[in-house]
N, C-alpha and C positions, 0 to 999 in steps of 0.2 A: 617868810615865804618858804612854803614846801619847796625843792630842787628833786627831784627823781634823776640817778642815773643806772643804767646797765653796766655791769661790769663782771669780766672775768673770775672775780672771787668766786672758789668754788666749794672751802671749806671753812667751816667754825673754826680752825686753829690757823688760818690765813686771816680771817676777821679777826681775829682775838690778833696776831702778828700786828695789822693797819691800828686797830684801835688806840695806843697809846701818840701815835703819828695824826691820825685824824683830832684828837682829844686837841695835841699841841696845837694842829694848825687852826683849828677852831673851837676856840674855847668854852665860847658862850651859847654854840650851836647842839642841838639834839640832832642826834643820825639813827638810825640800825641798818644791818643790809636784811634782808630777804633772801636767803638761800633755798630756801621752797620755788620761788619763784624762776622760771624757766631764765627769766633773764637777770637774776641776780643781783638783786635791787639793791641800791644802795637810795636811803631817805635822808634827807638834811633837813632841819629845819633851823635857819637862819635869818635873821635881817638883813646880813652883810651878803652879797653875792660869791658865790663860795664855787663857780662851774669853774675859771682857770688852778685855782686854789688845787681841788682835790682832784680833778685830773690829771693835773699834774705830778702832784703826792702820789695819784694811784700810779701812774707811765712809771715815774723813777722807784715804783717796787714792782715792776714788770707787769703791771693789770691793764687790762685793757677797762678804759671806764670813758662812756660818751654819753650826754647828759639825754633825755630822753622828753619831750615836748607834747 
């Protein structure tokens, strides 16, 4: 399953900062974010449901991140 969220990332060296934290918390998932994008996408694609997971991960490194439907 694709997940789309919005999030306050607003630079490649805060993306590259998340990446080794996202990699941990899911391992077997493919992500990028989108920084072109006004709303600062972040893509996951997973099997496991991953919306409490990386909101979370993203709150406790100060991102605002809310999944997008």
């Amino acid at each position: 399953m694709i997940y789309v969220f919005k999030t306050s990332v607003r630079t490649r060296l805060q993306a590259k900062a998340l990446a080794p934290h996202i990699d941990n918390l899911l391992p077997a998932a493919k992500w990028n974010f989108d920084l072109d994008d006004c709303d600062k996408i972040l893509r996951i694609d997973s099997e496991e449901d991953v919306v409490r997971k990386i909101t979370g991960l993203l709150k406790w490194h100060k991102f605002d991140c809310e999944e997008l439907e």
